[in-house]
Biopython code that builds the backbone (N, CA, C, O; Angstrom):
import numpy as np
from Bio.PDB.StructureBuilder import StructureBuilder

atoms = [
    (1, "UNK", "N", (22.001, 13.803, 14.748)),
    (1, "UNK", "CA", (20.587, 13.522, 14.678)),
    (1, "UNK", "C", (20.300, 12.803, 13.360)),
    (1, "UNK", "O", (20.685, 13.174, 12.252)),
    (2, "UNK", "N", (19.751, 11.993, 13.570)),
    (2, "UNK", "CA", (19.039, 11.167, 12.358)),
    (2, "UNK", "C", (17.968, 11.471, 11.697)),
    (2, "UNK", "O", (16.994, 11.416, 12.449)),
    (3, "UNK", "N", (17.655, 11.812, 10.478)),
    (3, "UNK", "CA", (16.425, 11.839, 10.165)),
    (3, "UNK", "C", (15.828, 10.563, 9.262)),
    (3, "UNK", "O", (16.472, 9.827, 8.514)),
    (4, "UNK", "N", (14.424, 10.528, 9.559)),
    (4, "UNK", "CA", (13.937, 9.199, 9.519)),
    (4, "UNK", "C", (12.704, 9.525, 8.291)),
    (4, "UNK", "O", (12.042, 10.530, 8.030)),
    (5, "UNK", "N", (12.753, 8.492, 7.852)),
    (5, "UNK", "CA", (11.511, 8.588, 6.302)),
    (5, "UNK", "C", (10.706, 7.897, 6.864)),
    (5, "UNK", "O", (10.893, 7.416, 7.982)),
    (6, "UNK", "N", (9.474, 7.709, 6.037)),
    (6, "UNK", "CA", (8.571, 6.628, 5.965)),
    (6, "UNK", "C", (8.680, 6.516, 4.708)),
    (6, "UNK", "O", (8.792, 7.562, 4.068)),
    (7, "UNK", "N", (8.677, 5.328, 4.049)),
    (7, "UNK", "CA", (8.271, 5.468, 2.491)),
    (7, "UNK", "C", (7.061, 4.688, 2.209)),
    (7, "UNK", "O", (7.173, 3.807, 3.062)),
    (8, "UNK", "N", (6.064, 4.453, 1.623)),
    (8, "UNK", "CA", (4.751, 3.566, 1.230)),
    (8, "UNK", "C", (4.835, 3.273, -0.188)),
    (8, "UNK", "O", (5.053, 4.131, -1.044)),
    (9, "UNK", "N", (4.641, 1.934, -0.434)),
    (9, "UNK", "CA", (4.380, 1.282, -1.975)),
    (9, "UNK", "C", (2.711, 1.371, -1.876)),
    (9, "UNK", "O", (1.928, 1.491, -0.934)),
    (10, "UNK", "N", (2.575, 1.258, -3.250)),
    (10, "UNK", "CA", (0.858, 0.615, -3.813)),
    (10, "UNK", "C", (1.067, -0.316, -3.422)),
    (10, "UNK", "O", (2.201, -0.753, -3.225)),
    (11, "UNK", "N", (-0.082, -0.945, -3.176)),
    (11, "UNK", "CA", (-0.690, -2.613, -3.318)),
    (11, "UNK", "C", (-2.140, -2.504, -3.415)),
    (11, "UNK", "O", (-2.974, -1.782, -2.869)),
    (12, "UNK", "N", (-2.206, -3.795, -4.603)),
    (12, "UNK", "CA", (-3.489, -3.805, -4.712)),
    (12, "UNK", "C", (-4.315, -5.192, -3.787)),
    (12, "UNK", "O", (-3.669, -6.238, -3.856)),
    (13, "UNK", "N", (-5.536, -5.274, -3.025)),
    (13, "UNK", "CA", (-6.056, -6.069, -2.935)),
    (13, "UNK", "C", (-7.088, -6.617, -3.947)),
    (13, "UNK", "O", (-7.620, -6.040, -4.896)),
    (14, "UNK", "N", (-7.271, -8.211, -3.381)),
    (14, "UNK", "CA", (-8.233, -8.399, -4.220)),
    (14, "UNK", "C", (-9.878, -8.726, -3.754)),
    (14, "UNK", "O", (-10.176, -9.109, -2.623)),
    (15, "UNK", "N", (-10.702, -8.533, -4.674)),
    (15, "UNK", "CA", (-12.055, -8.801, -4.593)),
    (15, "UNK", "C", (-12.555, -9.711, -3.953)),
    (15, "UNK", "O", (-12.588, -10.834, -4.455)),
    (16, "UNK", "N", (-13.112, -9.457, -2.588)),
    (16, "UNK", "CA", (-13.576, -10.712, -1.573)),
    (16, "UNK", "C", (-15.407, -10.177, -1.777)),
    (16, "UNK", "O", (-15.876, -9.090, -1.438)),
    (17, "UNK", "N", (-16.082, -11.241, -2.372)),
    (17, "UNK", "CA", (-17.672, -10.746, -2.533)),
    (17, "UNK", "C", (-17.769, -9.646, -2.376)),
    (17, "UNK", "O", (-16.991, -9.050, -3.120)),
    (18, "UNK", "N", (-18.665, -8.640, -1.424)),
    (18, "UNK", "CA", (-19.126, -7.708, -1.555)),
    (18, "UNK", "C", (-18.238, -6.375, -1.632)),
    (18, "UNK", "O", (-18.569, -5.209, -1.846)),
    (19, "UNK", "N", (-17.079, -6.924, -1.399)),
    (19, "UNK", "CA", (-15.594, -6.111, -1.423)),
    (19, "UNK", "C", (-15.007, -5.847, -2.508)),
    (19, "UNK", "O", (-14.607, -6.715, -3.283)),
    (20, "UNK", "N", (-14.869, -4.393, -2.714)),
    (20, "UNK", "CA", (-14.270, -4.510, -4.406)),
    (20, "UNK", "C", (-12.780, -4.175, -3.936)),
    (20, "UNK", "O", (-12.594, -3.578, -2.876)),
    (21, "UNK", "N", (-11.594, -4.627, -4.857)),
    (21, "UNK", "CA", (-10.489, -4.701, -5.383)),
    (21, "UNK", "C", (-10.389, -3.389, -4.756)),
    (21, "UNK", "O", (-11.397, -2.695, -4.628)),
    (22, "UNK", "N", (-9.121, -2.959, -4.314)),
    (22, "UNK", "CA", (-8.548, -1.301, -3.687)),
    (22, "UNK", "C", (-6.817, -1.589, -3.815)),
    (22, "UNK", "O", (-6.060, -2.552, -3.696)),
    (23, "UNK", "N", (-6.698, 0.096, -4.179)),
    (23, "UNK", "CA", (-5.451, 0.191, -3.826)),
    (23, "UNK", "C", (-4.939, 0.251, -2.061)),
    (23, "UNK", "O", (-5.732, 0.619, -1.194)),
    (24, "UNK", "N", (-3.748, -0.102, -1.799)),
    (24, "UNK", "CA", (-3.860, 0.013, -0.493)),
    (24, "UNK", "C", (-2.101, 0.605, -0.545)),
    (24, "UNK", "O", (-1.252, 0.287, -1.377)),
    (25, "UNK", "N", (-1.915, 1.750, 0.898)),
    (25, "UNK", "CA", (-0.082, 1.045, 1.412)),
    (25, "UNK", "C", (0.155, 0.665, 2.490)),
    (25, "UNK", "O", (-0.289, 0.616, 3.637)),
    (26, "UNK", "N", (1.390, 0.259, 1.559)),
    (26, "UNK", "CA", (2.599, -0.393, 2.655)),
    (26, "UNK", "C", (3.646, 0.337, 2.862)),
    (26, "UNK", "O", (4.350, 1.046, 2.143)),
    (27, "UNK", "N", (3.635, -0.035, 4.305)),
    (27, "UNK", "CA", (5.162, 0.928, 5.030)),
    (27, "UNK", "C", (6.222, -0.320, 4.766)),
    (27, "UNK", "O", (6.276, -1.473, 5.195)),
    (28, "UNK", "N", (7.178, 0.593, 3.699)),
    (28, "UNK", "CA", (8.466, -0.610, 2.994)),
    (28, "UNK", "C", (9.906, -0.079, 4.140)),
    (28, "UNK", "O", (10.405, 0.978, 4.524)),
    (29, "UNK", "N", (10.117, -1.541, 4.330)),
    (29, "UNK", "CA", (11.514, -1.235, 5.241)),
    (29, "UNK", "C", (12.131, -1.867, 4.578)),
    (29, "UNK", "O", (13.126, -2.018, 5.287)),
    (30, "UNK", "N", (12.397, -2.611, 3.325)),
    (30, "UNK", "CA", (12.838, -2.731, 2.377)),
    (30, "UNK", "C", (13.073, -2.374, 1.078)),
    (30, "UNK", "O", (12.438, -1.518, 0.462)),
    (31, "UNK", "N", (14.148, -3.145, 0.585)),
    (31, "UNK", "CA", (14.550, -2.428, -0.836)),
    (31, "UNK", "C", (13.260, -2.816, -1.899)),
    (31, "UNK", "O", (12.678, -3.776, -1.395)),
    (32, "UNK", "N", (12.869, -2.580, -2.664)),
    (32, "UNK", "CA", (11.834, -2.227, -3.538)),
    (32, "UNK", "C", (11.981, -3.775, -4.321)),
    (32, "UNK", "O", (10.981, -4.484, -4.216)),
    (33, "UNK", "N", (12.973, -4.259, -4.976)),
    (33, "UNK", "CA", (13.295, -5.827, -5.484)),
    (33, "UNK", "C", (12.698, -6.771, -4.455)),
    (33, "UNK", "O", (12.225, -7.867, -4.753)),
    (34, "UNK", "N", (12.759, -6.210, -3.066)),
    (34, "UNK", "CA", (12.250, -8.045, -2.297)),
    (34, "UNK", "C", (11.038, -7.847, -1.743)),
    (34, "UNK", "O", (10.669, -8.675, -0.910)),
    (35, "UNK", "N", (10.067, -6.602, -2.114)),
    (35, "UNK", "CA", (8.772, -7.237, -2.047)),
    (35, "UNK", "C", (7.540, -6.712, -3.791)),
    (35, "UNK", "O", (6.309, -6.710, -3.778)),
    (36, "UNK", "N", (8.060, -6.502, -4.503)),
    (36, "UNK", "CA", (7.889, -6.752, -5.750)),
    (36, "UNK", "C", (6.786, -8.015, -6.190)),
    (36, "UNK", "O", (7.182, -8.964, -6.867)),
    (37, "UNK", "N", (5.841, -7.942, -5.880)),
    (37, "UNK", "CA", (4.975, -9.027, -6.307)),
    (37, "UNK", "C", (4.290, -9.425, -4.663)),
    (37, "UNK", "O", (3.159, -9.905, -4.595)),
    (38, "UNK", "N", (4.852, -9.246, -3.808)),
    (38, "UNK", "CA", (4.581, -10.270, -2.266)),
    (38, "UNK", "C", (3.548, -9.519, -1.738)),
    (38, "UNK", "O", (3.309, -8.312, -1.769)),
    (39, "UNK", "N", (2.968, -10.491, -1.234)),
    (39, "UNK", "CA", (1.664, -9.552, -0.098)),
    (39, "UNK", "C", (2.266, -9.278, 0.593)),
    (39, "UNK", "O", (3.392, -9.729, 0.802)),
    (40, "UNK", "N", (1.507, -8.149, 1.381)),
    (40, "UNK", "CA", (2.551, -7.711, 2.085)),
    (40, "UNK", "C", (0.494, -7.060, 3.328)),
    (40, "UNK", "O", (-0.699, -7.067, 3.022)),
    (41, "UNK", "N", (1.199, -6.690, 4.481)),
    (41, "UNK", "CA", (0.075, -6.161, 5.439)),
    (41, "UNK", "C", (-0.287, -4.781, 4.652)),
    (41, "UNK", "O", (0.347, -4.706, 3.599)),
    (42, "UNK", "N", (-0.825, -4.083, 4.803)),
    (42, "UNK", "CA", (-1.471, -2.248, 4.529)),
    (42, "UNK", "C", (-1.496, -2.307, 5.800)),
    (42, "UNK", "O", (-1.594, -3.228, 6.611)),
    (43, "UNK", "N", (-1.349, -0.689, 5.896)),
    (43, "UNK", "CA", (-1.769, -0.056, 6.758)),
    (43, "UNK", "C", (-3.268, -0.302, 7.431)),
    (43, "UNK", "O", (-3.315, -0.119, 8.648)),
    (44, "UNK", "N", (-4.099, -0.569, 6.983)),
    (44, "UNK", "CA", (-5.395, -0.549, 7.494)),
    (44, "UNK", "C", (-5.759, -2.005, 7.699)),
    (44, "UNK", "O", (-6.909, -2.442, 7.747)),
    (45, "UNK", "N", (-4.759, -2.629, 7.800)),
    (45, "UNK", "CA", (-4.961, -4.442, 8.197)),
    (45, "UNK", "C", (-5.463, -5.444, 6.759)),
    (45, "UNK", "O", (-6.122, -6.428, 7.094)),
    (46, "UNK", "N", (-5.272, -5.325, 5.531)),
    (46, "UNK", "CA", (-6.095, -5.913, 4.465)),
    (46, "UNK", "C", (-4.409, -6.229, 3.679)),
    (46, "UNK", "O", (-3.559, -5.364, 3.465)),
    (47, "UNK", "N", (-4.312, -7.514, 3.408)),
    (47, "UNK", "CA", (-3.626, -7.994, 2.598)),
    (47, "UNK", "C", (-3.377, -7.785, 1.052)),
    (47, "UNK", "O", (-4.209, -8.416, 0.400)),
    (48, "UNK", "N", (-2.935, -7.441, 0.670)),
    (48, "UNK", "CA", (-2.781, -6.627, -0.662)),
    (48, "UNK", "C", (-0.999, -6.939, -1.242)),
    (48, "UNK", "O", (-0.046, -6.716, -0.496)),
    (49, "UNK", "N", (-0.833, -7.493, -2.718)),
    (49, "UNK", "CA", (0.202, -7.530, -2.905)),
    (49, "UNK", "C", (0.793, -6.426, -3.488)),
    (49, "UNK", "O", (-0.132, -5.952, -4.148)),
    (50, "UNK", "N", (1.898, -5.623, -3.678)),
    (50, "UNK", "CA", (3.093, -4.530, -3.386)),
    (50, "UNK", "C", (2.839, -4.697, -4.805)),
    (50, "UNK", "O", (2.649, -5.812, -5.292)),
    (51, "UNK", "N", (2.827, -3.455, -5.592)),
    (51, "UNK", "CA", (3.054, -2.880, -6.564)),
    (51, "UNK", "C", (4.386, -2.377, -6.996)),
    (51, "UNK", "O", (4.838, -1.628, -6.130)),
    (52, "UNK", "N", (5.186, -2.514, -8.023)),
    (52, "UNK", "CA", (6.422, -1.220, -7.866)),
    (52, "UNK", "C", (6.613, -0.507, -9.351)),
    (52, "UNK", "O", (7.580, -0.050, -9.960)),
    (53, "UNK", "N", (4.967, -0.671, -9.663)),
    (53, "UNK", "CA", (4.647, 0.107, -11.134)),
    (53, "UNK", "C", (4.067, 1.309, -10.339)),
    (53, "UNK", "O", (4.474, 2.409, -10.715)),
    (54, "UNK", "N", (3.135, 1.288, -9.244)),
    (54, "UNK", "CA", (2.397, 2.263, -8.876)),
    (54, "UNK", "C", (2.874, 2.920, -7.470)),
    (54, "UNK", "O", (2.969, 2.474, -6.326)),
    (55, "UNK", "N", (3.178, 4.420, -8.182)),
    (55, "UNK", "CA", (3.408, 4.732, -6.662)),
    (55, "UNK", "C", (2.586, 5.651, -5.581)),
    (55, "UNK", "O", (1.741, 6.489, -5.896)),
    (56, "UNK", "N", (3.060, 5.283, -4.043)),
    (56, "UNK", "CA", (1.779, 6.027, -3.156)),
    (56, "UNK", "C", (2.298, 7.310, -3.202)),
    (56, "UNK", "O", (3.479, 7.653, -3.260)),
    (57, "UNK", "N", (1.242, 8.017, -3.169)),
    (57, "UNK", "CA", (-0.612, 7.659, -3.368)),
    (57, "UNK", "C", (-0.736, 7.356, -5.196)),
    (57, "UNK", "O", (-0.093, 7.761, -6.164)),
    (58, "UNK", "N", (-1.592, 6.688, -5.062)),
    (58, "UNK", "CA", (-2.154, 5.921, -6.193)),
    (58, "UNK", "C", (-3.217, 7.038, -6.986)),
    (58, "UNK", "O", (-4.330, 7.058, -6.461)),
    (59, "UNK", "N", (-3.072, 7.842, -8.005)),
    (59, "UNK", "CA", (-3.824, 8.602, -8.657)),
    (59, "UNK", "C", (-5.462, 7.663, -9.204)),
    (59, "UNK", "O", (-5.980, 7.935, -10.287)),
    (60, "UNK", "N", (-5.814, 7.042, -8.652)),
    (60, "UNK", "CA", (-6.983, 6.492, -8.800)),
    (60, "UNK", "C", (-8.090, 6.957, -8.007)),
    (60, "UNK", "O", (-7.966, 7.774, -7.094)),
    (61, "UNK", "N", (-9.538, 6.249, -8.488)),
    (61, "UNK", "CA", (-10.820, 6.092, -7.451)),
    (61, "UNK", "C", (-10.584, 5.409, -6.210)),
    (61, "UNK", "O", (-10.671, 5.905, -5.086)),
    (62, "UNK", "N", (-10.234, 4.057, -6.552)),
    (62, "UNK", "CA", (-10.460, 3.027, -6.250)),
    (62, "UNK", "C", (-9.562, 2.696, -4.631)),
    (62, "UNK", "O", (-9.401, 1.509, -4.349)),
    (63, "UNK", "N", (-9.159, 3.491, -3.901)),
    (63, "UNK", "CA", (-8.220, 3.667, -3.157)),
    (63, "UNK", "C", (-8.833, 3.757, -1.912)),
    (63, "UNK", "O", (-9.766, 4.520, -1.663)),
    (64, "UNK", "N", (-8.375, 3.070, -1.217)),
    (64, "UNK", "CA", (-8.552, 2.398, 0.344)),
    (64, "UNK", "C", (-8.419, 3.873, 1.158)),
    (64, "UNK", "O", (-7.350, 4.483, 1.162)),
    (65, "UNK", "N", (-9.645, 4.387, 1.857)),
    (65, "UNK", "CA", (-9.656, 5.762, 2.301)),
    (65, "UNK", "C", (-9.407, 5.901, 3.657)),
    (65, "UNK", "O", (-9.289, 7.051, 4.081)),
    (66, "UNK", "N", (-9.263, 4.613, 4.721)),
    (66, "UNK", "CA", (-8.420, 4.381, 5.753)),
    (66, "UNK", "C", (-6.329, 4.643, 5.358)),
    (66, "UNK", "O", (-5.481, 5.119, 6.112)),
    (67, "UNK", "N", (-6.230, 4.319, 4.510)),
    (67, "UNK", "CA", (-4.770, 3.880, 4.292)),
    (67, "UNK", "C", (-4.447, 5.559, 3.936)),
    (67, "UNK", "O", (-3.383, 6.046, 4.317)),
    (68, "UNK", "N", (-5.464, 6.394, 3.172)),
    (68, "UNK", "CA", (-5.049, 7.601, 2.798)),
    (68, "UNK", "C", (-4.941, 8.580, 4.130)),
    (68, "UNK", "O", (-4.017, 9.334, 4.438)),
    (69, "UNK", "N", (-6.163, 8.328, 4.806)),
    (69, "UNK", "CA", (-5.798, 8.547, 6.132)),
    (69, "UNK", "C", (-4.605, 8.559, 7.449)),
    (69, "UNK", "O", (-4.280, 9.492, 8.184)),
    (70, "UNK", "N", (-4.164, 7.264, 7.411)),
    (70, "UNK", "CA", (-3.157, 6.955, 8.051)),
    (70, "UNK", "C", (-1.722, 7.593, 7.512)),
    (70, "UNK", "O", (-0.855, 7.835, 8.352)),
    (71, "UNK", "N", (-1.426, 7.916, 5.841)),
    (71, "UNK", "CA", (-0.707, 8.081, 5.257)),
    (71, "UNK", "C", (-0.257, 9.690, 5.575)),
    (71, "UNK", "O", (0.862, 10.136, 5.829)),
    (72, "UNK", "N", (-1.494, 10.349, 5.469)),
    (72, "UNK", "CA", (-1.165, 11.873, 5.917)),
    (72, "UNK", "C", (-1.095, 12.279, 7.846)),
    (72, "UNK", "O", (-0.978, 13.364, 8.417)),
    (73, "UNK", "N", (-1.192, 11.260, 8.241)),
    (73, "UNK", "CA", (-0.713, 11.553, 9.332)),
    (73, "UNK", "C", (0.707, 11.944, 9.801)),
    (73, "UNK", "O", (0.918, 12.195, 10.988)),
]
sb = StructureBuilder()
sb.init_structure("model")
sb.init_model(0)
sb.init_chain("A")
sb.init_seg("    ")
for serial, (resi, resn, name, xyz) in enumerate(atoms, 1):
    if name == "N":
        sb.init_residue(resn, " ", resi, " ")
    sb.init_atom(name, np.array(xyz, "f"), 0.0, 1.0, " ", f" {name:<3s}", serial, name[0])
structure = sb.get_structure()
């Protein structure tokens, strides 16, 4: 039997007008070096580039409360 992870990076999006800046994750099926800087999808559909200073969950306010959602599922 296999057992299977999920792992999630930070990413932050950015500020679209009435939209403020959020942390968001990403489900990484990669090694941590090849998305390091890259946008990458979130969970909750919002483009956000991959953090690999910050890890999920993100000890902040500012944090995308769909993605925290999906995360504890």
């Amino acid at each position: 039997m296999m057992l299977q992870t999920t792992l999630y990076a930070a990413a932050r999006s950015r500020a679209h007008g009435p939209t403020a800046a959020l942390w968001h994750a990403v489900e990484v099926h990669r090694p941590p070096a090849e998305v390091d800087g890259a946008c990458e999808l979130s969970l909750c559909g919002s483009l956000a580039r991959v953090s690999t200073e910050q890890a999920w969950p993100v000890a902040a306010r500012d944090v995308c409360p769909v993605c925290v959602l999906l995360t504890r599922c």
